[in-house]
DOKE-376057 format. One line per 5 residues: number of its first residue (from 0); their letters; for each residue x, y, z of N, C-alpha, C. Coordinates in steps of 0.2 Angstrom, whole numbers. Example, Ala and Ser with C-alpha at 12.3 -4.5 7.8 and 13.67 -1.06 7.14 Angstrom:
# residues 2
0> as> 66 -28 39 62 -22 39 66 -16 39 ~ 64 -11 35 68 -5 36 64 0 39;
END
This chain:
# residues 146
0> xxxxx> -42 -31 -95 -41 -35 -100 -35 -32 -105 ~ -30 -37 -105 -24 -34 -111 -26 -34 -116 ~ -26 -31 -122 -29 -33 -127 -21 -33 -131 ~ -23 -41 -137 -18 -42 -141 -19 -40 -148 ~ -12 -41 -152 -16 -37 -158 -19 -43 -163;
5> xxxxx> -19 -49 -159 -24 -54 -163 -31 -52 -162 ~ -32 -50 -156 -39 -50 -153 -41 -43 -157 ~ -37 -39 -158 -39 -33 -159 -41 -33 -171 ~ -36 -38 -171 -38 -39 -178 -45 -43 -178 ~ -45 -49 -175 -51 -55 -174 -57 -51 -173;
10> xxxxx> -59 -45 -170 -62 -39 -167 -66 -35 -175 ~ -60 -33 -176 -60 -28 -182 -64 -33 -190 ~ -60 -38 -192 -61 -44 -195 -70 -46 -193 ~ -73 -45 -187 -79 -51 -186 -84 -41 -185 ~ -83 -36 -184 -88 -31 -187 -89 -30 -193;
15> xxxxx> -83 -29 -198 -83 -30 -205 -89 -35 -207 ~ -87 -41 -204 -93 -46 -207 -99 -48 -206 ~ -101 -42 -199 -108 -42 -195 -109 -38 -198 ~ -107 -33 -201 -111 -26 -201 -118 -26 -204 ~ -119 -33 -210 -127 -35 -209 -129 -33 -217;
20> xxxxx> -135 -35 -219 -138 -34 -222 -144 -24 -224 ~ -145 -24 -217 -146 -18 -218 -143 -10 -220 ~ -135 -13 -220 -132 -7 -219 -127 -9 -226 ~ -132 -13 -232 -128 -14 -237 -124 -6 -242 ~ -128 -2 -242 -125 1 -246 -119 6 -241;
25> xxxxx> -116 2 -234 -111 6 -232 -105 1 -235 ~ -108 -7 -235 -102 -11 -235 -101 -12 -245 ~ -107 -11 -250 -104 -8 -255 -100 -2 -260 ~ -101 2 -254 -98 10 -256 -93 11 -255 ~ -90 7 -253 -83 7 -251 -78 10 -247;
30> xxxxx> -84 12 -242 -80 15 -235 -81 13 -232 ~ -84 5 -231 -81 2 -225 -77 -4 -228 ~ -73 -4 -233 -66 -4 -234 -60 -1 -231 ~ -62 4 -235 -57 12 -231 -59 12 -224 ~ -63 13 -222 -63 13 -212 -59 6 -210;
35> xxxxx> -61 -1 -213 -55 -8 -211 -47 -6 -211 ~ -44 -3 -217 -38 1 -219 -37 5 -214 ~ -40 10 -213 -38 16 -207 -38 11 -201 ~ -42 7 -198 -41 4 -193 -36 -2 -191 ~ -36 -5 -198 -30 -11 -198 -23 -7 -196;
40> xxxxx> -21 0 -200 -17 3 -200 -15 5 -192 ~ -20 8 -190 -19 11 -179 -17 4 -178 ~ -20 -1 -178 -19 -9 -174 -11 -9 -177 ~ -9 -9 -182 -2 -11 -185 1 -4 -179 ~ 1 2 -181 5 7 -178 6 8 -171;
45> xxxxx> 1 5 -167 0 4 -160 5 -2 -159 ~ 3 -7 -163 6 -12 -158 14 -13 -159 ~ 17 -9 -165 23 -7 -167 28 -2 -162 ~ 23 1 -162 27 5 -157 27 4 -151 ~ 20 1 -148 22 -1 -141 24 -9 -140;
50> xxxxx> 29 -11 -145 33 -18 -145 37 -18 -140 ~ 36 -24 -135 43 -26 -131 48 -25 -132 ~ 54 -20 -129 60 -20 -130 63 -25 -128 ~ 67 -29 -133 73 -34 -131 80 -32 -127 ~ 80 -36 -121 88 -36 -119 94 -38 -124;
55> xxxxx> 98 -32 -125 104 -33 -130 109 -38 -128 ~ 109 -38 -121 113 -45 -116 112 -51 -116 ~ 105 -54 -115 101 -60 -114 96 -62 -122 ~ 93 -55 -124 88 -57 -130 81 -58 -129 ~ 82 -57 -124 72 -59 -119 71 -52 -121;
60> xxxxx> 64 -54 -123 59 -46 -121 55 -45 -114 ~ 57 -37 -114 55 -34 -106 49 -30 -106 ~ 46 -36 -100 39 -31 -101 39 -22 -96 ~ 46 -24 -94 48 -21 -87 56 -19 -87 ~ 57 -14 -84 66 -14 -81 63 -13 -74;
65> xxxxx> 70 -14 -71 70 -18 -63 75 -10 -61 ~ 72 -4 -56 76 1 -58 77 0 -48 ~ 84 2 -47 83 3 -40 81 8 -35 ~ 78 8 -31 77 16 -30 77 13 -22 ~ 79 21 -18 79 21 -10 73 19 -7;
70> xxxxx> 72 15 -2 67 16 3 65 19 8 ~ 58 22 9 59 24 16 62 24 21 ~ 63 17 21 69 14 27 76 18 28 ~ 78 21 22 86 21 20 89 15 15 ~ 86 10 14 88 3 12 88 3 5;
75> xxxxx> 87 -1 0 86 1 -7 83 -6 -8 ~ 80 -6 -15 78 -10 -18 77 -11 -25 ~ 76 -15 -28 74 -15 -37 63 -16 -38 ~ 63 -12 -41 57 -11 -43 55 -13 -51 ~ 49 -15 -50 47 -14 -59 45 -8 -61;
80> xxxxx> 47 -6 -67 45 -1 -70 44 -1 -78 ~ 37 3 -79 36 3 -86 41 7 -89 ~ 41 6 -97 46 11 -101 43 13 -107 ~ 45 19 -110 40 21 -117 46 21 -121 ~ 44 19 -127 48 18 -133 48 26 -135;
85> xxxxx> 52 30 -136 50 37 -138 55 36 -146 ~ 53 36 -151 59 38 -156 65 28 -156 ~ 70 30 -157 74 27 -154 76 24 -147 ~ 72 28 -142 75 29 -136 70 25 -129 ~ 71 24 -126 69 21 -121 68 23 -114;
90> xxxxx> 62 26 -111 61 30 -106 58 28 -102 ~ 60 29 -94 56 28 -88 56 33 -85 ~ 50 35 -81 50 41 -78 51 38 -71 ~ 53 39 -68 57 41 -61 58 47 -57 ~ 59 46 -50 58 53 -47 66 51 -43;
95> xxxxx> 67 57 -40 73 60 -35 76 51 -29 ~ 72 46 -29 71 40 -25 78 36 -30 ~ 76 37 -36 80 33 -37 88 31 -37 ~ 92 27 -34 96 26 -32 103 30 -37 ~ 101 32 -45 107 31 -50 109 38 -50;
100> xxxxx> 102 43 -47 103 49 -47 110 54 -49 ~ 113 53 -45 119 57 -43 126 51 -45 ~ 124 44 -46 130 40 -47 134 43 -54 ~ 141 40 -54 145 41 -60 142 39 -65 ~ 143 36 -71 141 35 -79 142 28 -75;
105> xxxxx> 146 24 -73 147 15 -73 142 16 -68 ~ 143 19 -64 138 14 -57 132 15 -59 ~ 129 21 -62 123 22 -64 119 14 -68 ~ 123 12 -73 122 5 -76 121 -2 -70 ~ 121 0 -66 119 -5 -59 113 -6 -59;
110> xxxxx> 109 1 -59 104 2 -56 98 1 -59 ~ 100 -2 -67 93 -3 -71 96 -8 -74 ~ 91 -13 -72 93 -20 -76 87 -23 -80 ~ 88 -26 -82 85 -34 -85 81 -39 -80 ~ 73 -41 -80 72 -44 -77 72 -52 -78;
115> xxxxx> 79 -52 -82 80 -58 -83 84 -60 -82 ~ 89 -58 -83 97 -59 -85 100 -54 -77 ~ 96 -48 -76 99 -46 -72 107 -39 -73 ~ 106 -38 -79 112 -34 -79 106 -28 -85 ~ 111 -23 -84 110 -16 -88 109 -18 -96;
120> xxxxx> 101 -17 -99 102 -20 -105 100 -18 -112 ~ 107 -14 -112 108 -11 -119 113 -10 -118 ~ 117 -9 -124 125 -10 -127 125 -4 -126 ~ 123 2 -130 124 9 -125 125 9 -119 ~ 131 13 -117 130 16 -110 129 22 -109;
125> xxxxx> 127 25 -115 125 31 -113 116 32 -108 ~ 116 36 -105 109 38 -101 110 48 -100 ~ 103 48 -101 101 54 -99 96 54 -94 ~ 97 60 -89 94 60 -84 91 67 -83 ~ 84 67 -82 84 74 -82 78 76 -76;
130> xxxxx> 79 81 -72 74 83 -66 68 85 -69 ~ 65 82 -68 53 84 -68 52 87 -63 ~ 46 89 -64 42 90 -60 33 89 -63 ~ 30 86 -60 25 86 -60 20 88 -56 ~ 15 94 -59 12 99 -54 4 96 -58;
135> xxxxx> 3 94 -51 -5 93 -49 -10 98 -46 ~ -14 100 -49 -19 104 -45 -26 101 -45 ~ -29 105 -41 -33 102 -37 -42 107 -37 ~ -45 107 -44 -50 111 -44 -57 109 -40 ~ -62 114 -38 -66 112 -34 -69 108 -39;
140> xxxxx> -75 102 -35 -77 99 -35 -84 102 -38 ~ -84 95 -45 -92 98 -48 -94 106 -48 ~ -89 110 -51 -90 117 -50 -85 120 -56 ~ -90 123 -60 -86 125 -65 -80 132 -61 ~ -75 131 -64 -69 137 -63 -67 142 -71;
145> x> -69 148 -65 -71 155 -71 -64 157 -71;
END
């Protein structure tokens, strides 16, 4: 279930008002104002940051960029991919598959579009790219490790 920040306010707003008659002296001591405020405030902070970025091309918000990456086959394709708002900046994590890798500074702008309009969607053309790696291990099962 998605959760929206109506439902999450509608949520927050219909405990406040249940919290009941038995637990009067929490709803007139005035903390559970201040706990509404601290939780109103996470709802505002969350869903601010995790906003839709707009295409600066088109104007549509992207639930998704559409990034190319190799196939199996040898062939390529456009994929969906999530992105994290970090600061300013807009990030996707990707691996060695995808097509922009090793391209110039223009062709790299090919290979990440807009799910709507189809083209590279920001007016920067700058991009940073940078090699990860992610290391998984694998401890036994149900077994504390000393």
């Amino acid at each position: 279930m998605m959760l929206t920040k109506e439902k999450c306010e509608n949520a927050l707003n219909s405990i406040l008002c249940n919290i009941g008659v038995a637990r009067s002296d929490y709803r007139t001591s005035g903390k559970a104002k201040e706990d509404y405020h601290t939780l109103k405030s996470l709802i505002e902070e969350h869903f601010n940051k995790n906003a839709l970025v707009k295409c600066e091309k088109c104007g549509k918000e992207m639930p998704y960029v559409l990034v190319n990456k190799f196939n199996y086959s040898g062939s390529d394709s456009f994929l969906k991919y999530s992105y994290n708002r970090i600061g300013g900046c807009v990030s996707i994590v990707a691996d060695r598959n995808w097509t922009g890798y090793e391209l110039s500074e223009e062709e790299i702008l090919e290979t990440i579009v807009c799910p709507h309009c189809g083209k590279y969607p920001f007016q920067s053309k700058e991009i940073h790219a940078y090699d990860e790696v992610e290391i998984v291990m694998f401890p036994k099962e149900n077994k504390n490790v000393d």
